[in-house]
Every structure is written in structure tokens, then in C-alpha cells.
C-alpha positions in Angstrom: 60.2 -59.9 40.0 56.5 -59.7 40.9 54.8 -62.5 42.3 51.7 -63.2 40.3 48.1 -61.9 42.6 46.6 -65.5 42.9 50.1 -66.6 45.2 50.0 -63.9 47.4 49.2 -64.5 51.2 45.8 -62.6 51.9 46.1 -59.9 55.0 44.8 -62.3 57.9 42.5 -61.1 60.5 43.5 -59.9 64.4 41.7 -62.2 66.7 42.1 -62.8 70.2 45.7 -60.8 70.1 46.8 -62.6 67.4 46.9 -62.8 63.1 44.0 -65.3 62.5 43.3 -67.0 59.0 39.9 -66.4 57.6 37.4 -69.5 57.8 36.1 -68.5 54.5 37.8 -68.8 51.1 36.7 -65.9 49.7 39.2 -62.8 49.5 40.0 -59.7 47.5 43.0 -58.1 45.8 44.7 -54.8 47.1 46.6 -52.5 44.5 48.9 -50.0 44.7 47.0 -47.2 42.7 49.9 -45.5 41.5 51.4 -48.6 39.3 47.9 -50.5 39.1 49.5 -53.4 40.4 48.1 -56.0 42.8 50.3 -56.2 46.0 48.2 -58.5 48.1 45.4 -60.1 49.2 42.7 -59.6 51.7 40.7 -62.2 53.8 36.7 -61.1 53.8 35.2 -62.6 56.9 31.7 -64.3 56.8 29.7 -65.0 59.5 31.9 -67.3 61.6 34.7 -65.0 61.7 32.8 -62.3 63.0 31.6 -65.1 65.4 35.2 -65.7 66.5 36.4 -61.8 66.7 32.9 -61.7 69.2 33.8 -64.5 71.3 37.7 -63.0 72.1 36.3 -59.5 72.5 33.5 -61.2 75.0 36.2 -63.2 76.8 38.1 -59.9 76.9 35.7 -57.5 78.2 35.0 -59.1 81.4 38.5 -58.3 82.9 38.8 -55.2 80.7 35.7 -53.5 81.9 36.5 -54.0 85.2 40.3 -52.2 85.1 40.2 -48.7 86.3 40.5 -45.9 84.1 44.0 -45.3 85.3 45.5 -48.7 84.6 43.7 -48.5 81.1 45.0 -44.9 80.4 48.8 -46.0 81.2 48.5 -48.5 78.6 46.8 -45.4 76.1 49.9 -43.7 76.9 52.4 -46.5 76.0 50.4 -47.2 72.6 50.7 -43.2 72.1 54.5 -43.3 72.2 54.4 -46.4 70.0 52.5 -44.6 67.8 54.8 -42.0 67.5 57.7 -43.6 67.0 56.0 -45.9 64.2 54.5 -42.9 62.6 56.1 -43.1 59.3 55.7 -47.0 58.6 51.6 -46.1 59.1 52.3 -43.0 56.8 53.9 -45.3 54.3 51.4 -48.1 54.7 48.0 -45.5 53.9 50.4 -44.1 50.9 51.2 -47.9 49.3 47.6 -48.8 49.4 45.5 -45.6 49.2 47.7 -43.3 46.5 47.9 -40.2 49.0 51.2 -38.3 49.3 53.2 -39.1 52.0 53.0 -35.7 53.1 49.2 -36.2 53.1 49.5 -39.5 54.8 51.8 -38.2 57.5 49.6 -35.6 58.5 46.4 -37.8 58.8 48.5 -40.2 61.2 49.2 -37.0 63.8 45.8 -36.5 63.4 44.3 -40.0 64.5 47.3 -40.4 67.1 46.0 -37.1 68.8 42.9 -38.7 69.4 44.6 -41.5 71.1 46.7 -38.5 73.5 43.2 -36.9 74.4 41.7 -40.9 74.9 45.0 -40.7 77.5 42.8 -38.3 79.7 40.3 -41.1 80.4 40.1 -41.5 84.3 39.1 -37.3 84.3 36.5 -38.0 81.1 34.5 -40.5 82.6 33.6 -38.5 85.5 30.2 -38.1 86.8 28.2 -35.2 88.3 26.9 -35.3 91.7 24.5 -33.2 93.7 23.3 -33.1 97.4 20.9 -32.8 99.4 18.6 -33.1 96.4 15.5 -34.2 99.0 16.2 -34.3 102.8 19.0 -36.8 103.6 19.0 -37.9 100.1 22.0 -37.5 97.7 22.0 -37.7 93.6 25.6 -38.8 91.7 25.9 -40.2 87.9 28.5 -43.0 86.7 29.5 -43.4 83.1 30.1 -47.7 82.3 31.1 -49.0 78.9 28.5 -50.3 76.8 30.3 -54.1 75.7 31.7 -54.5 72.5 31.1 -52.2 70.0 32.4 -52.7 66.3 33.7 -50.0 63.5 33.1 -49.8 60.2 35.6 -47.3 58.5 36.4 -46.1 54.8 39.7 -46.7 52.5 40.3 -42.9 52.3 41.9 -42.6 55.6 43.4 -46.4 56.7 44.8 -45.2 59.9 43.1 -41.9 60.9 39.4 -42.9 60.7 39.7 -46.0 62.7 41.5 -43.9 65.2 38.6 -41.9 65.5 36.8 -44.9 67.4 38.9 -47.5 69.0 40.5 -45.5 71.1 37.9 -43.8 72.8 35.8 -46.6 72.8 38.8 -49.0 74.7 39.7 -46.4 77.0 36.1 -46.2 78.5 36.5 -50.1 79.1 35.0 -51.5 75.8 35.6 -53.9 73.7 36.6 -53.2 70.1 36.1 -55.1 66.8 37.4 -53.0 63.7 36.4 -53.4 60.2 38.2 -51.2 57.4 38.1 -51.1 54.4 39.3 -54.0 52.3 40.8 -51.7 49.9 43.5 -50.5 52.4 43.6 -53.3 55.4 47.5 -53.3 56.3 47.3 -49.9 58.4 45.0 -51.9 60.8 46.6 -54.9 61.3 49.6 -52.9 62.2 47.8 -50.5 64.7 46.8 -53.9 66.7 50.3 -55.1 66.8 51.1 -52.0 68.0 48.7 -52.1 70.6 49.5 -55.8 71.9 52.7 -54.1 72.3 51.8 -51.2 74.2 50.3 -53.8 77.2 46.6 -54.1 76.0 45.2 -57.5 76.7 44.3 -59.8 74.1 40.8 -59.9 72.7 40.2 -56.4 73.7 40.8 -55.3 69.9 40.2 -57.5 67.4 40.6 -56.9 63.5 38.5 -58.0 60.5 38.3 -57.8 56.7 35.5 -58.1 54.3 32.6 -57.0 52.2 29.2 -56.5 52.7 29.0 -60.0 53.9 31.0 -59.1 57.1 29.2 -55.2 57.0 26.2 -57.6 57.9 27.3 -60.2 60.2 28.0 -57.2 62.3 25.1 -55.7 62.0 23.0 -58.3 62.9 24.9 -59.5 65.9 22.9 -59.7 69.0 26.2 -58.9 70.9 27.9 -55.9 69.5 26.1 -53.1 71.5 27.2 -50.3 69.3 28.6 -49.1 65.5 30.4 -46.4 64.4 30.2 -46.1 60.6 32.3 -43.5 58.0 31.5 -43.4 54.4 28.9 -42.7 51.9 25.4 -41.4 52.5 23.3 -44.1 50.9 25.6 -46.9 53.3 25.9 -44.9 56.2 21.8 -45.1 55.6 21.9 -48.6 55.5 23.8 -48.7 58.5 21.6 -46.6 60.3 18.4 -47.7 59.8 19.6 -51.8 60.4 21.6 -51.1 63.5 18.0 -49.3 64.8 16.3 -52.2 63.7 18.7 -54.2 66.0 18.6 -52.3 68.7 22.2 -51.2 68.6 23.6 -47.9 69.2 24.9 -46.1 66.4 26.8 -43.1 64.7 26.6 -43.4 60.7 28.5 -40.3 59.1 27.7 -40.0 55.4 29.1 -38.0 52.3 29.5 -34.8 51.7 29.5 -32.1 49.5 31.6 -29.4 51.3 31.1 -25.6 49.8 33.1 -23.0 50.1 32.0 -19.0 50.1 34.0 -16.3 49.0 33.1 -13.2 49.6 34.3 -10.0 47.3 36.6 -8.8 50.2 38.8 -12.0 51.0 42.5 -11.9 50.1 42.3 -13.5 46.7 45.6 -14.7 46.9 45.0 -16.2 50.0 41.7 -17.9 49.3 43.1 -19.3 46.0 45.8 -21.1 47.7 43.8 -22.3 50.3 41.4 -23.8 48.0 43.9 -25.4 45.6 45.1 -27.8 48.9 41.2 -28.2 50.2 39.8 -29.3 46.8 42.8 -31.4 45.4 44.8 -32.7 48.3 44.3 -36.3 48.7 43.1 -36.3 45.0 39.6 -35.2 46.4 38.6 -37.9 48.4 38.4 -36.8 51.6 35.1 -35.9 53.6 36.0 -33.0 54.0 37.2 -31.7 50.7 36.1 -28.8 49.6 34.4 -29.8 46.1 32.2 -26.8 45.4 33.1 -22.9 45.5 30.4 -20.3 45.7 31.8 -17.0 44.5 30.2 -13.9 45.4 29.3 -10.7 42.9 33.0 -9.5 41.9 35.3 -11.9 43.2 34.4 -14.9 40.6 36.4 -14.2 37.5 39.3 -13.2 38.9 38.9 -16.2 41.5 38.7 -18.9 38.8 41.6 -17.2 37.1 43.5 -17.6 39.9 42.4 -21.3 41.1 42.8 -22.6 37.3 46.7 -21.3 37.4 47.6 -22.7 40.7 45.7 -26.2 39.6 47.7 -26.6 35.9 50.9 -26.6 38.0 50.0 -29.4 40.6 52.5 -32.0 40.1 50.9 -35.3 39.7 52.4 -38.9 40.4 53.2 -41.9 42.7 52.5 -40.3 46.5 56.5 -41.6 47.7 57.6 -39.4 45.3 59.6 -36.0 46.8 57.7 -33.5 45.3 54.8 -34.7 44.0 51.5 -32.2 45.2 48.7 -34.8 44.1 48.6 -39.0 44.3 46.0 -41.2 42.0 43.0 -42.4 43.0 42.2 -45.5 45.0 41.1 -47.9 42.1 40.6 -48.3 38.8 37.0 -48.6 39.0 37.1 -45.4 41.2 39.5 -43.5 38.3 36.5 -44.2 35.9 33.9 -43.0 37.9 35.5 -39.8 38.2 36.3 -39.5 34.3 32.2 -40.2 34.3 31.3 -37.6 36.0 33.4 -35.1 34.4 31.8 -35.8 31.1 28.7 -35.5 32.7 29.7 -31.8 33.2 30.6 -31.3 30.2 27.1 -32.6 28.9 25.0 -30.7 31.2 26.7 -27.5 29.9 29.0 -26.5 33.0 32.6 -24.9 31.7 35.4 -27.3 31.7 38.7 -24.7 32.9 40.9 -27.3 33.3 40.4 -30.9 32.4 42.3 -33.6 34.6 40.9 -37.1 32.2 44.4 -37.2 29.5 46.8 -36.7 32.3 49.8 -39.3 31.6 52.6 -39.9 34.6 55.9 -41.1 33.0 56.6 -44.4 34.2 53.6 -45.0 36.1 51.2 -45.6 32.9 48.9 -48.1 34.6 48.2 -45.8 37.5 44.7 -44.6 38.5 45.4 -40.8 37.7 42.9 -38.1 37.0 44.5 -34.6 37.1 43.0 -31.7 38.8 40.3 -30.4 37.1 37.7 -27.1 37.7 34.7 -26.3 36.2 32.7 -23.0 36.2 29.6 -21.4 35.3 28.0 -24.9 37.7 24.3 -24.7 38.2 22.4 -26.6 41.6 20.6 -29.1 38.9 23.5 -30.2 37.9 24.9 -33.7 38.5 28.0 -32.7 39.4 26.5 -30.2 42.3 24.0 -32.5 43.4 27.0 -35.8 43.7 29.4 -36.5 45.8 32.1 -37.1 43.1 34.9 -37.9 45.6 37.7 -36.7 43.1 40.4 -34.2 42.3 36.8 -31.9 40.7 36.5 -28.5 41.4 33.4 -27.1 40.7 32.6 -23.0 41.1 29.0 -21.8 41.2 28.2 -18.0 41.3 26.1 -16.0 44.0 25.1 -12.1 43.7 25.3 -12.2 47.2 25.9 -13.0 50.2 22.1 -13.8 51.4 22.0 -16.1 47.9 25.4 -17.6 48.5 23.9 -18.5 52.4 20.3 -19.8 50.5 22.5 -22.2 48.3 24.6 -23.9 50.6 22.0 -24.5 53.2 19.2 -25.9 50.4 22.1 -28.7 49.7 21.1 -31.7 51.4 24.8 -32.4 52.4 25.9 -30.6 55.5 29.4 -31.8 57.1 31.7 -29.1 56.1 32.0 -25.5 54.9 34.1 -22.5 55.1 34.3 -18.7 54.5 36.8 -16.0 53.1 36.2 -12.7 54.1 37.8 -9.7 55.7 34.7 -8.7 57.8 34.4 -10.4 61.3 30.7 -9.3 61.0 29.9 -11.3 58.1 31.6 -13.9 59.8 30.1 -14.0 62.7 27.1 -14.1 60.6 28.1 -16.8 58.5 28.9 -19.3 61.7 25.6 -18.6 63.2 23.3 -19.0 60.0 24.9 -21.6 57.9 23.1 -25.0 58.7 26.5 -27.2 58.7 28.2 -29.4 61.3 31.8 -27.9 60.7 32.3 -24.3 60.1 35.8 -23.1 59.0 36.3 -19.1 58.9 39.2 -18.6 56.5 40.1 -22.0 57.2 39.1 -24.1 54.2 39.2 -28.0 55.9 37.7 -27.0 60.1 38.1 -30.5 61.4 37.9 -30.5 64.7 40.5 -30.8 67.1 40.5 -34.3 69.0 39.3 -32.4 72.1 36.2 -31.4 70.0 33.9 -33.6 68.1 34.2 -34.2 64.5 30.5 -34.9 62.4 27.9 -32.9 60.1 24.1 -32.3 60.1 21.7 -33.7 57.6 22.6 -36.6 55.4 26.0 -36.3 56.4 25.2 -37.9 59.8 22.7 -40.6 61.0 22.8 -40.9 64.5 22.7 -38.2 67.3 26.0 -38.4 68.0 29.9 -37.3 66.6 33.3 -39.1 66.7 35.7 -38.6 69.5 36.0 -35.7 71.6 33.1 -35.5 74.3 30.2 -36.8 72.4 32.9 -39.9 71.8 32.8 -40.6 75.3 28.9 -40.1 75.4 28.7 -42.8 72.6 30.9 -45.4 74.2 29.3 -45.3 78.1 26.0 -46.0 79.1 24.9 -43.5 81.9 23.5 -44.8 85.2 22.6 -42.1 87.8 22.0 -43.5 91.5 19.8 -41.9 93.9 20.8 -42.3 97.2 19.4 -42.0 101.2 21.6 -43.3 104.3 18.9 -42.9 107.0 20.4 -43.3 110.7 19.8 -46.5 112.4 18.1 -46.2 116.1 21.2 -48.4 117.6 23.7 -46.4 116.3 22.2 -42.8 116.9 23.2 -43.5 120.2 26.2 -43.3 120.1 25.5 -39.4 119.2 23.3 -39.2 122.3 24.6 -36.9 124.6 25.7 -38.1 128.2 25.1 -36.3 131.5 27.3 -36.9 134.5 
């Protein structure tokens, strides 16, 4: 039997290497969006507990900034292996409390733990350059040094792959971490810091909190967290932006999205199709990086929205730890109904509804948050549904004579993280990736996110900040340069020593 919401424990905090009860009263409820049932409660922090994560991550930082890289990468690799070999209970824990497939939640863990096996690399990363004999006598050299403590504010979409995106990198160069997910999904992170305690990583060092905009705040306005490192929507990764500058913090503030897609008449159709059905409808849409809007060029579109509206109507649809199930609900009920909004929007502003996802009903799961996949066609730029980000399982398909329109489209939206093209010429390709004014560029690869190695972030409103997540420009975001200029001139006493002697 279920215990009723208001007797459930709320998710604590991490503090100071250890689960920490929230000074505040308030908390929030966490559902599992395939029943619609609440399965626990979450802790939000206010001001003291952000207080508290600051003083343990301040305690923390004085030894930890001062361990060499080394020492800190050994204890990278041992979190690594523990990583691995918990890989599936993380899977599991983003499935429960986000809705995504555990297929789809088990690749998004390799992905984030591959960003911990490149942060492994550390002692060669932080490297600095060095020149002689820049002037007479005088050498020049650069050190990288970590920045403090520096805090991350990540989205419910991907509970244990976006926050590996930043803690990582920003502990291996010697910081101090203080994570903030999203209250939707908070179990993934609790686990990752018990993990970590395990793996040798000193307490304070990584510290976990829960909240609202209350703690979103307290963060912001904290004299001693040097740096944030935001993902979610445009309008907060704004917010974030513009308050952090006013603080005088460092930041990196990725937004939304609206990811197109460009087919050109001579891709494989086949190919494309299938491609498209995972990009636009895995996760159930809500990804950054889902493709949510095809542009389909002179002869390909009718036989390409054929194809894409077959492959769609057979998704299989239902609770994500189901065998077999293509597509999980969304995140909340709130969320469900958004979605449902916006696809009678379409419908109002005259796009054509293919396939309509809002009656869908999953047998035994009634009080799920399901939309089914659904594609519209014939999708004009002043529409609504082009100019949101609807973050569903909406497939939208606008029309290009060619392939100079279908470029002018995509690079008027004001949304540039991700795109992709399907073609069979390398020239127009080659083309494509240098004229499309996106972040990410994916030829015949519908979702190009970036290896760990690389840097993952978009241009325009989809990033605030001048820097990306992980990879090099990670490492740039998490150190503070300090270049040294330097001149040993000889003393008189101990030139003579070089003197020569005569017998």
C-alpha cells in the first residue's frame, strides 16, 4: 500500500559529506509521471541552507585547492569506476522520476560518466604555455588556478547527465562544488555525492541542494560562489545571466532551443525518416537537443511526412521500465497540459494536424502524464508552434523550395543550439556546416552533441555567457588564468664563481 504524500520523508540535502535536513519547512512533491503518483518529497533550501552548503564548500576548498591535479584525478578515476558499476540504479533513478525509457536513461548516464573519464585527464588539462627569452634574460609561463566555489543550476530533463556536465570538471581543477537540480527529479543527485564520498573525495568539496526560485536566488546573490553554470529555458537562463553579471560572478547560462532539421531532396528517405522519428520523440521531446522542427526541401516533403507519420503511429507508448516501450510520459501533469495547449494552438493557427498525440490512453497507467507523438505539416515561421519551445513529443514540418530558403529560415530563428542535415552531397554539406549560424552542427546525424572531449553549447538565445560546458572551454570556465613574467638577473657575488681562473 501507498503511503499517503504528506508522510513521506522529503529528499534531504548533501552538506558537508553528509544528508542534511533543510532549515526551512517548505518542500515539494516528486511524482512518478507514468502512474501520476507522488513518491516523495523534496526539501527547498532558503537562504540559510545555501548559507550552510557555502560554509562546508569554503572549509573544503582550502585543502582541496591546494591537492595536485594527480591526487585529485586518482580520486576522478575511482568515482569513474563507481560510476560504472552503479550505472543502472542512476538509469533507474532519472526513469522513476523523469518518465524517460530506461534505454534513454541509460544512455544519458554513459554520456555524463564520460565527462567524468575526460575530467580524469586533469593534471595534462591544466597545463600552461610558456615562452622564453621573450625580452633579454626574461622568461613568460601561464598557470591555470581554480576560481573557489562555484554552484550549478541544472534542469529535470536529464537528472544525472547535465549535472555531470559541471561538477566534474569544475572539482577536478580544484574547486568547490554546490549543485542545485531540479526539484522535480532530486534522487539522481543525492546518489552521485554518495558515490563520490565513496570514491575518496573529501567532504564539503560537493555539496547538494534542493529548491525553488528561493534557492535559484540565494545563489545568485552570494558574495562567495565565484561562478554558475545554468541549463534550462531561455527566459531563466536570461535571468541567470544578467543577475550573476550584476554580481560579479562568472557565468555560463544555456537556454532553449528550437532545433531544425534540413532535408534535402537527395538524402536517403528511409534513413532520414528513422533518424528523425528517435531525434524528435525520444525522451518524449524534451530534450535540448530534440529535433522539434523539420524543414523539407522542394520534392522530398510529401513523401517525407508520409514516411515520418507511419513510423510515429507505431511508437509504443507507456511507463519507461517497461521492455519495449519506444516513448515514456512527460515530466508533470502541469507539463502534459502545456503540451495539449500548444497542440491546439496548431490546430487554431491553421498548421495540419498528421498525427494527433492528446487521446492517447496507456492500459493500466490511466493517471499518467502521456501525450502521444504527434506531427504537424504545412507549419508556417508565425506560427506559435515554430516560434516556442514546446518541449514535447511535437513534430512540426515546414517547407523550403530550396536549399538557400531552407538556410534563410533556420538562421532568422532566434534559437541556435542544434541542427542537422540529410543529404547525399558532401558539397552541400560542407556548405551547410560553414553557413548555418548554430552552435552544434550534425551532418546526417540528427542529435550532434558533442563528445566530452569537445564542448557542448549553442549561439544566440540558446547561450548567455561566452563560454560552453565541459570539454576545453570547461576547463577555461572553472580556472582563472595568471601568466607570470619573469627575470633572474645574476648577482655580482655569485658571477664569480663563473669567472675564469689563471694559473
Amino acid at each position: 500500500m501507498n503511503k499517503p504524500a504528506a508522510t513521506l520523508s522529503p529528499v534531504p540535502f548533501w552538506i558537508g559529506g553528509r544528508k542534511v535536513a533543510s532549515q526551512s519547512a517548505r518542500n515539494g512533491e516528486v511524482t512518478n509521471p507514468a502512474t501520476g503518483e507522488v513518491i516523495r518529497r523534496v526539501s527547498f533550501a532558503d537562504t540559510a541552507d545555501i548559507d550552510a552548503a557555502v560554509a562546508a564548500a569554503r572549509h573544503a576548498f582550502s585543502a582541496w585547492g591546494e591537492t595536485p591535479p594527480l591526487r585529485r584525478a586518482r580520486i576522478m578515476m575511482r568515482y569513474l569506476q563507481l560510476l560504472e558499476r552503479n550505472r543502472e540504479q542512476l538509469a533507474r533513478l532519472a526513469s522513476e522520476e523523469h518518465g524517460k525509457t530506461l534505454p534513454d536513461a541509460a544512455g544519458s548516464v554513459q554520456r555524463g560518466i564520460e565527462v567524468v573519464e575526460f575530467s580524469c585527464g586533469i593534471p595534462h588539462l591544466l597545463k600552461g604555455e610558456h615562452a622564453e627569452n621573450v625580452g633579454t634574460g626574461v622568461d613568460c609561463y601561464s598557470i591555470r588556478q581554480p576560481l573557489g566555489i562555484c554552484a550549478g543550476i541544472t534542469p529535470f530533463n536529464f537528472p544525472v547527465m547535465v549535472p555531470l556536465w559541471m561538477f566534474p570538471v569544475a572539482i577536478a581543477c580544484g574547486n568547490a562544488f554546490i549543485l542545485k537540480p531540479s526539484e522535480k527529479v532530486p534522487s539522481a543527485s543525492l546518489f552521485l555525492a554518495e558515490l563520490f564520498k565513496d570514491a575518496g573525495l573529501p567532504d564539503g568539496v560537493f555539496n547538494v541542494v534542493h529548491g525553488d526560485k528561493a534557492a535559484v536566488d540565494a545563489i545568485l546573490q552570494h558574495s562567495e560562489i565565484k561562478a554558475v553554470s545554468f541549463v534550462g529555458s531561455t527566459p531563466v537562463a536570461k535571468y541567470i545571466y544578467e543577475n550573476c553579471a550584476k554580481n560579479g560572478k562568472r557565468v555560463q547560462a544555456l537556454g532553449g532551443a528550437k532545433n531544425h532539421a534540413v532535408v534535402l531532396p537527395d538524402a536517403d528517405l528511409e534513413f532520414t525518416a528513422e533518424a528523425l522519428i528517435g531525434a524528435a520523440y525520444g525522451s518524449a521531446g524534451e530534450r535540448c537537443m530534440a529535433i522539434s522542427a523539420v524543414v523539407a526541401v522542394g520534392e522530398m516533403a510529401d513523401p517525407l511526412v508520409a514516411r515520418l507519420r507511419d513510423k510515429a503511429a507505431k511508437l509504443k507508448v507507456g511507463a519507461g521500465d517497461i521492455q519495449g516501450v519506444d516513448m515514456g510520459p512527460l515530466v508533470t501533469r502541469a507539463h502534459r497540459d502545456r503540451v495539449k495547449n500548444y497542440i491546439d494552438l496548431g490546430e487554431r493557427e491553421g498548421a495540419k494536424l498528421v498525427l494527433d498525440g492528446r487521446g492517447i490512453k496507456v492500459q493500466g497507467y490511466e493517471n499518467g502524464f502521456y501525450v502521444g507523438p504527434t506531427l504537424f505539416d504545412q507549419v508556417t515561421p508565425p506560427m506559435t508552434i515554430y516560434r516556442d519551445e514546446i518541449f514535447g513529443p511535437v513534430l512540426i514540418v515546414l517547407r523550403a523550395r530550396d536549399y538557400d530558403e531552407a538556410i534563410q529560415l533556420v538562421n532568422r530563428n532566434p534559437h541556435a543550439n542544434g541542427t542537422a542535415v540529410f543529404t547525399g552531397s558532401g558539397a552541400l554539406a560542407r556548405r551547410f556546416q560553414h553557413e548555418i549560424e548554430v552552435g552544434m552542427v550534425g551532418i546526417n546525424v540528427p542529435i550532434p552533441v558533442p563528445m566530452a572531449f569537445f564542448s557542448f553549447g549553442g549561439w544566440k538565445n540558446s547561450l548567455f555567457g561566452d563560454l560552453h560546458v565541459h570539454g576545453t572551454e570547461g576547463i577555461q570556465f572553472y580556472t582563472r588564468t595568471k601568466v607570470i613574467t619573469g627575470r633572474w638577473p645574476e648577482r655580482p657575488e655569485k658571477a664569480k664563481l663563473h669567472m675564469p681562473t689563471h694559473s
